[in-house]
KOLDREN-334797 format. One record per residue (C-alpha): x, z, y; residue number from 1; residue in one letter. Coordinates in nm, 2 decimals, padded with zeros to 4 digits. Example, Ala and Ser with C-alpha at 12.3 -4.5 7.8 and 13.67 -1.06 7.14 Angstrom:
BEGIN
+--------+--------+--------+-----+------+
!      u !      w !      v ! pos ! code !
+--------+--------+--------+-----+------+
!  01.23 !  00.78 ! -00.45 !   1 !    a !
!  01.37 !  00.71 ! -00.11 !   2 !    s !
+--------+--------+--------+-----+------+
! end
This chain:
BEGIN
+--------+--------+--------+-----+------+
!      u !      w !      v ! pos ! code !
+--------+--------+--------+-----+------+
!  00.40 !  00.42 ! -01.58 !   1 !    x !
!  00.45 !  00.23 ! -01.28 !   2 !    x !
!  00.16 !  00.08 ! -01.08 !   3 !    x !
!  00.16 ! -00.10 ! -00.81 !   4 !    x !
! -00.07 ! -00.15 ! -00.49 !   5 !    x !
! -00.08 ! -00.54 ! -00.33 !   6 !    x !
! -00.17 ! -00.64 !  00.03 !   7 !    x !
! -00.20 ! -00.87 !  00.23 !   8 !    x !
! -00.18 ! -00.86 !  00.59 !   9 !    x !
! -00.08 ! -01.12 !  00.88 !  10 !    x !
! -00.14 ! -01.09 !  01.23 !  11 !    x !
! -00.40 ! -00.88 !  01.32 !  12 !    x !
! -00.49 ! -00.73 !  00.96 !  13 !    x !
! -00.20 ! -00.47 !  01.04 !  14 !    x !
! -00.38 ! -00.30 !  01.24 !  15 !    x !
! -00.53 ! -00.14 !  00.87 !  16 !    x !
! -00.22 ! -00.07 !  00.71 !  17 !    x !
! -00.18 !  00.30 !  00.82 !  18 !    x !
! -00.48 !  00.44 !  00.79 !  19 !    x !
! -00.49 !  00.26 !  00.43 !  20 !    x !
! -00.14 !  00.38 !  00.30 !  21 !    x !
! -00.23 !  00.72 !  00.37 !  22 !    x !
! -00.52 !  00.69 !  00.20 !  23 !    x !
! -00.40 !  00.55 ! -00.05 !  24 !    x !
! -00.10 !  00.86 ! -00.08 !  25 !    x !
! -00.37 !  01.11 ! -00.10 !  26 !    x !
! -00.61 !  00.94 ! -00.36 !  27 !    x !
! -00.42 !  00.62 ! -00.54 !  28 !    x !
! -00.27 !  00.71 ! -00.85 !  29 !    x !
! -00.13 !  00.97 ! -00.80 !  30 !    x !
!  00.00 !  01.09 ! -01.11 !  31 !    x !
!  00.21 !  00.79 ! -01.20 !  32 !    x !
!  00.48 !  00.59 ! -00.97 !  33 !    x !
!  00.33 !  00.39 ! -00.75 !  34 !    x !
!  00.47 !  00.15 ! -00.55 !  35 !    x !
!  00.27 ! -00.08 ! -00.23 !  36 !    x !
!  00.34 ! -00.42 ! -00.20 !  37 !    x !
!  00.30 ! -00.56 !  00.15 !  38 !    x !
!  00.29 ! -00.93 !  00.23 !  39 !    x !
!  00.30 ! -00.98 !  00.59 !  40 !    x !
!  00.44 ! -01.21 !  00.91 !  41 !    x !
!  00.52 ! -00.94 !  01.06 !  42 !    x !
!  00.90 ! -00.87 !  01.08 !  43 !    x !
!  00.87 ! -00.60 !  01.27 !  44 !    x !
!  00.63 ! -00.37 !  01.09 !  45 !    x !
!  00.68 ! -00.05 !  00.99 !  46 !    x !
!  00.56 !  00.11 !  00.68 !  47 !    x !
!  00.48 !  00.48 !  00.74 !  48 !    x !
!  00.40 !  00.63 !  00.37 !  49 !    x !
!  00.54 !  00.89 !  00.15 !  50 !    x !
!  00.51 !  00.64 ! -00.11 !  51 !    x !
!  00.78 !  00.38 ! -00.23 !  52 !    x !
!  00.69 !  00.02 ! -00.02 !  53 !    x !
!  00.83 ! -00.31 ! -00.05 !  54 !    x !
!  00.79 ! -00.55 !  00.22 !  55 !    x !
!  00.78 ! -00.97 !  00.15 !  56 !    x !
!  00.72 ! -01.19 !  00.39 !  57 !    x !
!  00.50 ! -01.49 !  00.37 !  58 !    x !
!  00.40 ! -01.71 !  00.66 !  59 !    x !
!  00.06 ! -01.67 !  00.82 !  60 !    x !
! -00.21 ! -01.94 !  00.76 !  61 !    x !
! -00.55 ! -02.05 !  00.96 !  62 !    x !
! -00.86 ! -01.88 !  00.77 !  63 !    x !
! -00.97 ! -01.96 !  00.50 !  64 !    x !
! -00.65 ! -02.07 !  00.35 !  65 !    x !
! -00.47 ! -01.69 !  00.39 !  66 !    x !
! -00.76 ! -01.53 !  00.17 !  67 !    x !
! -00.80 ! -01.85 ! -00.07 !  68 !    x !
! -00.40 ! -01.88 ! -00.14 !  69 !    x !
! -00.40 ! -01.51 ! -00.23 !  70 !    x !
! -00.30 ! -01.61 ! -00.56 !  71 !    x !
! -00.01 ! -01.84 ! -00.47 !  72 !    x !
!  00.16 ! -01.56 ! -00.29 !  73 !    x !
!  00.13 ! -01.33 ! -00.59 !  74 !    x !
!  00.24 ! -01.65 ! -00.84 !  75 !    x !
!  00.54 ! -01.69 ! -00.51 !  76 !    x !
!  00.69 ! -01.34 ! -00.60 !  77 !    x !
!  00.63 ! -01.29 ! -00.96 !  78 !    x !
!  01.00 ! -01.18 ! -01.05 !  79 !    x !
!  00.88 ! -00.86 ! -00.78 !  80 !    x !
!  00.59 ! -00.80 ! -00.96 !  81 !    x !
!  00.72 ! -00.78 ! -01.32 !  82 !    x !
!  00.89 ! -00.46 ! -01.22 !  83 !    x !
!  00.52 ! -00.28 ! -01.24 !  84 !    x !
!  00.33 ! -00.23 ! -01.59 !  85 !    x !
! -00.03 ! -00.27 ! -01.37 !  86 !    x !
! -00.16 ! -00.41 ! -01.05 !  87 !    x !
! -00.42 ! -00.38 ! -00.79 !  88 !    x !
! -00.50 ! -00.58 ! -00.56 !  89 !    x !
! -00.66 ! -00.46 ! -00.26 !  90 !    x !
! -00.79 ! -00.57 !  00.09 !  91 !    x !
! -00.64 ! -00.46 !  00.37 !  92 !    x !
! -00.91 ! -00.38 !  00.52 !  93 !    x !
! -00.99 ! -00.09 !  00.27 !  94 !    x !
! -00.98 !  00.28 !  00.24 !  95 !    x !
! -00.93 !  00.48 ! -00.04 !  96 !    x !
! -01.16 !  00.79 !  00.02 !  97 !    x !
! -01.18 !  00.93 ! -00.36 !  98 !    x !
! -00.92 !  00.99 ! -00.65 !  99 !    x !
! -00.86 !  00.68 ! -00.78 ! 100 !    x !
! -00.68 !  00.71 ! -01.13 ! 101 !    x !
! -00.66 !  00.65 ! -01.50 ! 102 !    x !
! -01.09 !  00.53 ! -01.40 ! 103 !    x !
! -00.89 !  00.18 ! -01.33 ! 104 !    x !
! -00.63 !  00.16 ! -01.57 ! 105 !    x !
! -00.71 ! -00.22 ! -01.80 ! 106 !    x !
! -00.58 ! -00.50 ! -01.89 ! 107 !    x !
! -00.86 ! -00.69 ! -01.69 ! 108 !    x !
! -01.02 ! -00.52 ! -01.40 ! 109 !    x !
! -01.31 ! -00.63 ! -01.21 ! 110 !    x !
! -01.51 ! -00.48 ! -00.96 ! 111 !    x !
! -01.93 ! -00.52 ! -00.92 ! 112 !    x !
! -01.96 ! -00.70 ! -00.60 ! 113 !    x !
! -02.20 ! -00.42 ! -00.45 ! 114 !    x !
! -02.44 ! -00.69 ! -00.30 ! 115 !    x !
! -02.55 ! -00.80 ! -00.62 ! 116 !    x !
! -02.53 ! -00.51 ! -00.86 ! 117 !    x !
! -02.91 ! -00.46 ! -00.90 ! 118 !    x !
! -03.00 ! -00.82 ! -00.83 ! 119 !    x !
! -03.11 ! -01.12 ! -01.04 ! 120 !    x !
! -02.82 ! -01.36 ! -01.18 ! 121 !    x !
! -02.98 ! -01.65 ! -01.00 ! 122 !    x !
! -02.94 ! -01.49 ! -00.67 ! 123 !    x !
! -02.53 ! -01.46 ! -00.73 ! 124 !    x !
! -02.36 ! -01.71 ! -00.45 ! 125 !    x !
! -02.13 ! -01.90 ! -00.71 ! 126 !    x !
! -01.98 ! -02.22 ! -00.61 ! 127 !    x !
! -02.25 ! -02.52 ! -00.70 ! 128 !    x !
! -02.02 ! -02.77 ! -00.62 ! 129 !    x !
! -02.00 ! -02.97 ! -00.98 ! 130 !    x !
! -01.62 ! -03.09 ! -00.84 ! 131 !    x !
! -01.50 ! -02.79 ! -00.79 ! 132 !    x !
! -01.30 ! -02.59 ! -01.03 ! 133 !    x !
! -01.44 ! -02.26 ! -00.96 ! 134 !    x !
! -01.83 ! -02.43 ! -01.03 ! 135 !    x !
! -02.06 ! -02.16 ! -01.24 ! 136 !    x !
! -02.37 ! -02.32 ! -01.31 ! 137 !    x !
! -02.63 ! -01.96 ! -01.27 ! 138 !    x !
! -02.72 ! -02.02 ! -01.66 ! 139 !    x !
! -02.35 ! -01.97 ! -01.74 ! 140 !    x !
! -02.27 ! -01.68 ! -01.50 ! 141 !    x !
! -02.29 ! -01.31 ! -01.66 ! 142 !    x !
! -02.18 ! -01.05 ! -01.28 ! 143 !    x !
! -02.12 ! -01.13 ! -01.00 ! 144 !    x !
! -01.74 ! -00.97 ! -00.88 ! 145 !    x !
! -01.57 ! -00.85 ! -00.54 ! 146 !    x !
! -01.27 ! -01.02 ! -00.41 ! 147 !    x !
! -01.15 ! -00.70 ! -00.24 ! 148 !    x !
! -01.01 ! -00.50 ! -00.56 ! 149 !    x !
! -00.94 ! -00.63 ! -00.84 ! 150 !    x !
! -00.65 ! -00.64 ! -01.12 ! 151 !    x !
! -00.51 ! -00.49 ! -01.43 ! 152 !    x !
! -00.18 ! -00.51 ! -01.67 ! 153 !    x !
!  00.11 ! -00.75 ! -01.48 ! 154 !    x !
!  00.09 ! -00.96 ! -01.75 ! 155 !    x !
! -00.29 ! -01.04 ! -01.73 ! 156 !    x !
! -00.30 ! -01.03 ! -01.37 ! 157 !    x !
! -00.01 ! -01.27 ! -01.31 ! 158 !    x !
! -00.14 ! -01.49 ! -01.58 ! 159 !    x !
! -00.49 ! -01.43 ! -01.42 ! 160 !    x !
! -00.28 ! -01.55 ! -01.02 ! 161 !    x !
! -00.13 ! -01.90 ! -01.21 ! 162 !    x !
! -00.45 ! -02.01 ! -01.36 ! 163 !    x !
! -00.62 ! -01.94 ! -01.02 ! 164 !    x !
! -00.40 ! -02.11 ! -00.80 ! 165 !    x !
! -00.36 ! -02.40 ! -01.02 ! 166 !    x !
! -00.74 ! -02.43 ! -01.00 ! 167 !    x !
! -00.76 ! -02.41 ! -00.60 ! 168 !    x !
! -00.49 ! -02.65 ! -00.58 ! 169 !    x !
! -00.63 ! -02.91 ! -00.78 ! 170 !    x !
! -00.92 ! -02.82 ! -00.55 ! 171 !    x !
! -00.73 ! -02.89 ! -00.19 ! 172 !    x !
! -00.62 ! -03.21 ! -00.36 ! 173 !    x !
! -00.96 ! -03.30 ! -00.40 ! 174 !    x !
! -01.06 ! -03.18 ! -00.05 ! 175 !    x !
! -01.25 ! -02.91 ! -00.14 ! 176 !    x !
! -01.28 ! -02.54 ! -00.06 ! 177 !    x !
! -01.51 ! -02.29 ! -00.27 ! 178 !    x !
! -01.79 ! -02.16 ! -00.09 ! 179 !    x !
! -01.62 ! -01.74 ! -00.11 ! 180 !    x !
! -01.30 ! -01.88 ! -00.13 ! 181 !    x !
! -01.08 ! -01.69 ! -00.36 ! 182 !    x !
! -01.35 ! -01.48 ! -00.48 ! 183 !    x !
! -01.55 ! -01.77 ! -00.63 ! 184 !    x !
! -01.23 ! -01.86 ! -00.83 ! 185 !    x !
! -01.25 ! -01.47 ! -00.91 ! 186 !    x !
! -01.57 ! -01.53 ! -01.04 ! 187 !    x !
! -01.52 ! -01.84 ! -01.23 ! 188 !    x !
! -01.23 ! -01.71 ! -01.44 ! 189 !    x !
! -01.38 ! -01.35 ! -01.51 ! 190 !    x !
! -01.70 ! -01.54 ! -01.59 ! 191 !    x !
! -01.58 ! -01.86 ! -01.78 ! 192 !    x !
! -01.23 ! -01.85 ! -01.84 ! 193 !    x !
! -01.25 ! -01.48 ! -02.00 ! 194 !    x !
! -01.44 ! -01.17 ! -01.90 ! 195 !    x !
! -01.29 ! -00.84 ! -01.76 ! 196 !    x !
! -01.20 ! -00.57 ! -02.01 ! 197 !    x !
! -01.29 ! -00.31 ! -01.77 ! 198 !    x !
! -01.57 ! -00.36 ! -01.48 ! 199 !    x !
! -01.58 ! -00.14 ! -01.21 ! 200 !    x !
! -01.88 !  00.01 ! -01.02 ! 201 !    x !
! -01.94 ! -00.10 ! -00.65 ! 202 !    x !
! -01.77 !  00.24 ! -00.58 ! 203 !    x !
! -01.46 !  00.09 ! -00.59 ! 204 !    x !
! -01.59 ! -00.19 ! -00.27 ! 205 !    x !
! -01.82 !  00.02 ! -00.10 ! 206 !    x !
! -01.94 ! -00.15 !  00.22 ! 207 !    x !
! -01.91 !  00.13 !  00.50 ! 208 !    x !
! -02.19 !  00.21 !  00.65 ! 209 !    x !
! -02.43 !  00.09 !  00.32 ! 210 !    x !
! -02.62 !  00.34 !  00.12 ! 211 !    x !
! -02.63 !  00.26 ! -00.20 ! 212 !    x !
! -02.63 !  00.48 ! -00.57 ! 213 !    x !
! -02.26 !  00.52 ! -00.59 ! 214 !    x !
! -01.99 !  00.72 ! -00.56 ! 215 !    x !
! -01.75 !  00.63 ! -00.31 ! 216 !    x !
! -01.42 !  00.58 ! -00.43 ! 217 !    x !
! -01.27 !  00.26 ! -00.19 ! 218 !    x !
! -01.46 !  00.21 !  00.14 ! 219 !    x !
! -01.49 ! -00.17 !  00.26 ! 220 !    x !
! -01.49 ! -00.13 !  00.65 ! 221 !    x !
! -01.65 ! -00.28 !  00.87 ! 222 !    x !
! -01.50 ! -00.49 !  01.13 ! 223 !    x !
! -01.54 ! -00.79 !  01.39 ! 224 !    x !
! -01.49 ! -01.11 !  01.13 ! 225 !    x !
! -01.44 ! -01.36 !  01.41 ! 226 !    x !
! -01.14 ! -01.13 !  01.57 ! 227 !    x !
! -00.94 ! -01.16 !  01.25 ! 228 !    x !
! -01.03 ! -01.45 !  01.10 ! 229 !    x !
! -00.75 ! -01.69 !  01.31 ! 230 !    x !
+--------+--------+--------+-----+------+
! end
């Protein structure tokens, strides 16, 4: 079974791939063939992994728009991607701290956003613009999911990128930007458009120095948002 691991990471974001890749070599999937995806601007990069990588490069763009076209890239370098029988996205800014294995294997993966997995539904931050197409009205809205890992079978998750960047273009056209970016478009489809067949725990987007009742499997680390959000 091949799986493979995508990233994202222009300018300063990597500064993370390292220290993620070889996390990722000691915990991600190990039994099967994995394979890391990089999208960067960065030319010159080198990956240092014992694991097969791929490098594709995509032009860098002012924040919010490299987080909120995550799904255009993916959609950009489909014939890649079919190559893989599952996907994962994952934030560069991650480490993989735990085995990560057949727990993840779905056709539609989702992970509890970990600020909201013991809270109300009418607390969760979904888009309220009416306009917009990722708009959950809190009556409507089931979980509330993490952008930082996410994904499932290719076919599901490239299916899962189209309908997504279809919706935040018709968005753009209509001069509006969800209020979590790609992750309220997340939320939209794995709360309206269909639900995930598999939901993971906040392990799998543990915030770093948090404390709350899970296991850690993928740390989310903390960092200086205003450094890398240019």
């Amino acid at each position: 079974m091949k799986i493979g691991l995508l990233t994202i990471a222009t300018n300063l974001y990597t500064d993370f791939i390292h220290k993620l890749y070889e996390s990722a070599d000691k915990y991600f999937c190990k039994d099967y063939d994995t394979k890391y995806y990089l999208f960067t601007n960065n030319v010159n990069f080198n990956v240092q992994t014992n694991k097969k990588y791929k490098i594709l490069f995509i032009d860098h763009e002012k924040w919010p728009f490299i987080t909120l076209k995550r799904y255009h890239i993916f959609s950009l370098y489909e014939k890649e991607l079919l190559e893989m029988d599952y996907l994962y996205y994952c934030d560069a800014d991650m480490l993989f701290v735990n085995n990560v294995q057949d727990d993840i294997l779905g056709e539609r993966v989702a992970t509890i956003h970990p600020g909201f997995y013991n809270k109300n539904k009418n607390s969760y931050t979904y888009e309220t613009n009416l306009k917009s197409k990722a708009y959950i009205s809190k009556p409507n809205g089931k979980q509330y999911y993490a952008g930082g890992f996410n994904g499932g079978s290719t076919e599901e998750f490239l299916k899962m990128s189209k309908i997504l960047k279809n919706n935040i273009d018709i968005d753009l056209k209509n001069n509006i930007i969800a209020k979590w970016h790609d992750e309220s478009h997340l939320n939209h489809y794995y709360n309206i458009t269909t639900t995930p067949t598999l939901e993971l725990s906040p392990s799998y987007c543990y915030p770093e120095n948090w404390c709350i009742p899970f296991d850690k499997k993928i740390l989310a680390l903390d960092k200086n948002h205003k450094k890398y959000q240019v």
